[in-house]
C-alpha positions as CSV (number, residue, x, y, z in Angstrom):
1,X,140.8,62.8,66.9
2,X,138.7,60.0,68.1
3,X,134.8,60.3,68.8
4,X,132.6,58.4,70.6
5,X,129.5,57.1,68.5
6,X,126.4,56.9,70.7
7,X,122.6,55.4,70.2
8,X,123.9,52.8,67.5
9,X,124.1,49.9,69.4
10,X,123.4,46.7,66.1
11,X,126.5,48.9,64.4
12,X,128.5,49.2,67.2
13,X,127.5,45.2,68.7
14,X,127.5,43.5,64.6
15,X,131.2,45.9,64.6
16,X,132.4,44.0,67.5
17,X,131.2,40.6,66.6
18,X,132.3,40.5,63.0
19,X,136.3,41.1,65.2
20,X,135.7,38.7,67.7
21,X,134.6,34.9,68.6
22,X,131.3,36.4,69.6
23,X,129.8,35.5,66.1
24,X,126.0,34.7,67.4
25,X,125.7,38.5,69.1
26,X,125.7,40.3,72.1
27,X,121.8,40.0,72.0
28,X,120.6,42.8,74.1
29,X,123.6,45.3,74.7
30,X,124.1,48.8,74.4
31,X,127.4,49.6,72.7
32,X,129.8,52.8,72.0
33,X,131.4,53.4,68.3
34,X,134.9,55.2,68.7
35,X,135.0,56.7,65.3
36,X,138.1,58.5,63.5
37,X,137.3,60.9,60.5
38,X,133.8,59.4,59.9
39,X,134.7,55.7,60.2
40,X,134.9,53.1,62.8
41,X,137.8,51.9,64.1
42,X,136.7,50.1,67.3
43,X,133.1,49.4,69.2
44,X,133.1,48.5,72.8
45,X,129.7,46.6,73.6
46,X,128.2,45.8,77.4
47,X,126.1,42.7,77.5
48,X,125.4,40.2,80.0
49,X,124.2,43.0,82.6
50,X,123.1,41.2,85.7
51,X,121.3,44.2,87.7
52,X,120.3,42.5,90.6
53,X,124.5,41.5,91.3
54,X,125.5,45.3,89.6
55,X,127.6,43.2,87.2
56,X,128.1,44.1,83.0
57,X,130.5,42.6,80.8
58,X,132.3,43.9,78.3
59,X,134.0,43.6,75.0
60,X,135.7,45.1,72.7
61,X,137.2,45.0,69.3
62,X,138.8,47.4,67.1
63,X,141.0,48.1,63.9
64,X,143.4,50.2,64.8
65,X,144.4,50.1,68.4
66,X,145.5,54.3,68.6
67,X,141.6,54.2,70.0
68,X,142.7,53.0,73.3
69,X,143.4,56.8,74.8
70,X,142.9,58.1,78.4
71,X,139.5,59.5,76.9
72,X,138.8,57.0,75.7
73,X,139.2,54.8,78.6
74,X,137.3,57.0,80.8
75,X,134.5,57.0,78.7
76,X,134.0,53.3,78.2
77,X,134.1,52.9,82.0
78,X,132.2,55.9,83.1
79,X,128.8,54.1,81.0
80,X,128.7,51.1,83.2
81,X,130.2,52.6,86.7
82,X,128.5,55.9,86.8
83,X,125.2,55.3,84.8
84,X,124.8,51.7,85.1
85,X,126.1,51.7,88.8
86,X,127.6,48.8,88.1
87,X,129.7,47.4,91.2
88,X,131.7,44.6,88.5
89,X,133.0,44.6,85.0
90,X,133.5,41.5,83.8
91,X,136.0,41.2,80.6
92,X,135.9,37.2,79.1
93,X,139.2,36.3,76.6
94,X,141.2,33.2,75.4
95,X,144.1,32.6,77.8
96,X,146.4,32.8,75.0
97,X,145.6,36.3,74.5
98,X,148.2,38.3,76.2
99,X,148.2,41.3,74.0
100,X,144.7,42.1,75.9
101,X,145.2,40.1,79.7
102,X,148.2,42.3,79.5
103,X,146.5,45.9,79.1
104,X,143.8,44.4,81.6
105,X,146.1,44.2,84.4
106,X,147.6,47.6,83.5
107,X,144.0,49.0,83.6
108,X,143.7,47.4,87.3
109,X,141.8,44.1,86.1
110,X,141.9,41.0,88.1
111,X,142.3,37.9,86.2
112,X,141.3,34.2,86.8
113,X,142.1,31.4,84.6
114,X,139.5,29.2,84.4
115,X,140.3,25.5,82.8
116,X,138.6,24.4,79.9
117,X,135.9,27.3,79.7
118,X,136.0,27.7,75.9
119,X,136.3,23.6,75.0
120,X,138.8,20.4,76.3
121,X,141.8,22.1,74.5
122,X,141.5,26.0,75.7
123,X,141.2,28.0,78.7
124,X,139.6,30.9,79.7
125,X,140.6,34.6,81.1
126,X,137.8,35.8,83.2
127,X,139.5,39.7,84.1
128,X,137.6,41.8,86.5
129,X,137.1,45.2,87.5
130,X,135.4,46.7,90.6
131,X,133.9,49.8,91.1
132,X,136.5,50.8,93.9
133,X,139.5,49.6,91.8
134,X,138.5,52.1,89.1
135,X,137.8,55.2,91.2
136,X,140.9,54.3,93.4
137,X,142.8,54.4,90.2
138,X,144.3,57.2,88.5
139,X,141.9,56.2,85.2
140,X,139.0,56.8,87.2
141,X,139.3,60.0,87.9
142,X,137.0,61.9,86.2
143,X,139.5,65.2,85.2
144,X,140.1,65.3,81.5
145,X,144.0,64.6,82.3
């Protein structure tokens, strides 16, 4: 069964960072462990959060991808929608990536490709998610189904 890990947020962020291109940090984040029989298997950290706009970003990482459940989902959304009150989230990936644009759009992200972002030879996948998108979807509901 898969936990959530709270109140570690270095583990959780130097998890995530270690998996992804984000090798100088998060700096300051907050960040969820998802943790199966007492080890970690994936770390979802928010960073970036722009209060004044309501907008967070996001990443994640993980090393086994049977972590991505409905709970699990709920979760990692409730944090920035319904204690954050976040109106955005903001995930950032290579366009070449299409193992993660593609579970984006199933979630109900938005994405825009933007040329160039990440150097001359490679775009950018800027996905969104708004606060209405989520509640209007059927992940947002807040039943344990």
């Amino acid at each position: 069964m898969i936990e959530a890990l709270f109140g570690e947020n270095e583990r959780v962020a130097r998890f995530v960072a270690e998996r992804t291109e984000a090798r100088n940090g998060f700096g300051d984040c907050v960040g969820i462990g998802w943790m199966q029989d007492g080890e970690m298997i994936a770390g979802t950290v928010y960073h970036n959060w722009f209060p004044e706009a309501g907008v967070i970003e996001l990443s994640s990482a993980a090393d086994d991808p049977r972590w991505l459940t409905r709970k699990s989902l709920r979760v990692m959304f409730e944090y920035p929608f319904n204690q954050l009150g976040c109106q955005l989230v903001a995930l950032r990936m290579s366009e070449g990536n299409e193992r993660m644009r593609s579970i984006a759009r199933r979630y109900g992200f938005r994405e825009f490709i933007i040329p160039r972002l990440r150097g001359r030879h490679e775009n950018e996948c800027i996905c969104t998610l708004t606060v209405e998108d989520w509640r209007n979807g059927k992940k947002g509901r807040t039943d344990p189904s």
